[in-house]
C-alpha positions as CSV (number, residue, x, y, z in Angstrom):
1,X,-124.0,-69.6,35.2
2,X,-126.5,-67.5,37.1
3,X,-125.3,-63.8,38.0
4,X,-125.2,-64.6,42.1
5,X,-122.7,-67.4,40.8
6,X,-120.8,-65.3,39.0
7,X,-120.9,-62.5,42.0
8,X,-119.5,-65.4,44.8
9,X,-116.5,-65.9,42.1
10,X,-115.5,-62.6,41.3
11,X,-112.1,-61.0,43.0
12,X,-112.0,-57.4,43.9
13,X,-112.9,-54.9,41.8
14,X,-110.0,-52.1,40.9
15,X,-111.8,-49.7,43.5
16,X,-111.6,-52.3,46.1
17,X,-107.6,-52.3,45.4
18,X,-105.1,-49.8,46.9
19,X,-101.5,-49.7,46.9
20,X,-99.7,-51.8,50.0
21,X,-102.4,-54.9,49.6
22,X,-100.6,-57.9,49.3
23,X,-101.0,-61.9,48.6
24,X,-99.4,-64.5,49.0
25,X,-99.2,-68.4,47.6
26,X,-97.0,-70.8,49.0
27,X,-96.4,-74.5,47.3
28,X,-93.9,-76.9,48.1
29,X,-92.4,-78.1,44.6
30,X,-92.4,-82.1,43.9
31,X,-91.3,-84.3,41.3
32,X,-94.9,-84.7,39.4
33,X,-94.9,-81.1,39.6
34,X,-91.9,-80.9,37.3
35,X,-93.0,-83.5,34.8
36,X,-96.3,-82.4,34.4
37,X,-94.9,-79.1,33.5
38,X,-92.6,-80.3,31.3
39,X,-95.6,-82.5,29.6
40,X,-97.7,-79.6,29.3
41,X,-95.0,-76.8,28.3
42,X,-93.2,-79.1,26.0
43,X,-90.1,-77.6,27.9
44,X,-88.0,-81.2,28.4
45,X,-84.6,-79.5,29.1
46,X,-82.4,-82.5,31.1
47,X,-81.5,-79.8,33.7
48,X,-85.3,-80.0,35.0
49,X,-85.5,-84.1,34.4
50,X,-82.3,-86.1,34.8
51,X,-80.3,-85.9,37.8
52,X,-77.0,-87.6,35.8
53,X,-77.3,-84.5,32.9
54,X,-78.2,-82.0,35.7
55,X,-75.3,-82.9,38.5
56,X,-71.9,-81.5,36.3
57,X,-74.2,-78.6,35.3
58,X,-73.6,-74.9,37.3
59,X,-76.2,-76.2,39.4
60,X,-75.4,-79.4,40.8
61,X,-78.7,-81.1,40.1
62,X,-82.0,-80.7,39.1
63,X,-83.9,-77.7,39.3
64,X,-87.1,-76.4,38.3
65,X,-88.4,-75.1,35.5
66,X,-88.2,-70.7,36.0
67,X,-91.8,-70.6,34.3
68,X,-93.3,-73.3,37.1
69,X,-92.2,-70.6,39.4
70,X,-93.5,-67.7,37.8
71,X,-96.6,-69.5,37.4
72,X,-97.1,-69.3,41.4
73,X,-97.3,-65.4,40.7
74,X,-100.4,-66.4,38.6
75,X,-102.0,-68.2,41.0
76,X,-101.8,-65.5,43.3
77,X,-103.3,-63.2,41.1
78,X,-105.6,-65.4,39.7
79,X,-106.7,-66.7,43.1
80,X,-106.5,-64.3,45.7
81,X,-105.3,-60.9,44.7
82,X,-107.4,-59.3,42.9
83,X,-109.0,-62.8,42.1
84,X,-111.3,-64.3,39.7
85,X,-111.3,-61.9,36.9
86,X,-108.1,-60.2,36.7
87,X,-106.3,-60.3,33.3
88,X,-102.5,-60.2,33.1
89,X,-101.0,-57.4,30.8
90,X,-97.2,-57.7,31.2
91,X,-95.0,-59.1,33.6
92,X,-91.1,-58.9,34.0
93,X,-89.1,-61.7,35.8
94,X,-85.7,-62.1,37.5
95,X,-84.5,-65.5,38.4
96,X,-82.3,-65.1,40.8
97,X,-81.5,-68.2,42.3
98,X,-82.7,-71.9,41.5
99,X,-85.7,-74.2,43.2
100,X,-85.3,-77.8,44.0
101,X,-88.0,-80.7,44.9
102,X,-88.7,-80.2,48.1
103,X,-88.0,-76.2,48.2
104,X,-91.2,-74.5,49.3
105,X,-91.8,-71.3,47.2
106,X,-93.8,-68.4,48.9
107,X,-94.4,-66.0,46.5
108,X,-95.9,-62.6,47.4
109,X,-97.3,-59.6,45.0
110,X,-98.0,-56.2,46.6
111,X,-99.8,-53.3,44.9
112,X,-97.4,-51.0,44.0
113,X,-99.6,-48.6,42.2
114,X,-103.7,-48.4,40.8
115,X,-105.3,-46.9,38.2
116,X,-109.1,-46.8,38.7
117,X,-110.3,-45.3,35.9
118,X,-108.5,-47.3,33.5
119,X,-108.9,-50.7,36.0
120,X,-105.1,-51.7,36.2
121,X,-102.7,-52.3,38.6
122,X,-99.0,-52.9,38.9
123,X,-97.4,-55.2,41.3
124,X,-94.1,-56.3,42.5
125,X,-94.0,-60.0,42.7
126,X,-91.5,-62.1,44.9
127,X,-90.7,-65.3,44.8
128,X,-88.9,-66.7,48.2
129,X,-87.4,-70.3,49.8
130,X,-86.6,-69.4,53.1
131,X,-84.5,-65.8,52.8
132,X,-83.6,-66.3,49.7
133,X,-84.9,-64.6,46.4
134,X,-86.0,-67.0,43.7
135,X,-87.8,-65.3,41.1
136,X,-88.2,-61.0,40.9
137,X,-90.4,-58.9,38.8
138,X,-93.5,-56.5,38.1
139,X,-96.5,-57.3,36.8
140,X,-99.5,-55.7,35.4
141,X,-103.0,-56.3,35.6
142,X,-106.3,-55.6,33.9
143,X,-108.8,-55.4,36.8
144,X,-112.7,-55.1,36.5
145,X,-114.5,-52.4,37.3
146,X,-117.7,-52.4,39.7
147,X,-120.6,-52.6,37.1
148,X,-122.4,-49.4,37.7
């Protein structure tokens, strides 16, 4: 991969990051999203994948997976803010409240704090279907410098 390649990829670098930026991702959860994620994270819990186990459960139904959810926090990160190139350090989740097929998640993550000389960042991330809070939490971030 040439280095103009590599350049059109990239995200921002930590100095192009300051507290406030946000991102967002929405997605609207389907069916094949929940069993392809319970193919790939070997996660085959009845709650996420049969409506007859799920409906006497707390929830009334299905739901899906937490961790599909969290993972729209990575795509936001990986994808938008800061992009291509960021490396996730920690991150801290709250599920709050369950998603359904059909529920359309928007998740958001906002800068909360930057360390430039040491290229991380911190982050609230939200999860949301309509006004309600899904998923809650903080992440962390290894960002790359600008190459000097």
């Amino acid at each position: 991969m040439s280095v103009a390649y590599a350049e059109e990829l990239r995200g921002k670098y930590v100095d192009e990051i300051d507290t406030g930026m946000s991102a967002v991702f929405s997605k609207t959860v389907t069916e094949t999203d929940i069993v392809l994620f319970a193919g790939l994270s070997g996660d085959t819990n009845p709650v996420h994948l049969d409506e007859d186990f799920a409906k006497p459960s707390m929830f009334k139904g299905r739901i899906a997976h937490g961790m599909l959810t969290a993972g729209f926090i990575s795509a936001v990160f990986g994808t938008k803010l800061p992009g291509p190139g960021c490396i996730y350090l920690s991150q801290s989740l709250k599920f709050k409240a369950p998603v359904r097929i059909g529920d359309t998640v928007l998740t958001r993550c906002t800068a909360t704090a930057v360390d430039k000389e040491k290229g991380r960042a911190t982050f609230s991330t939200i999860a949301t279907v309509g006004d309600t809070v899904v998923l809650e939490g903080e992440a962390m971030l290894l960002v790359p410098k600008r190459p000097k």
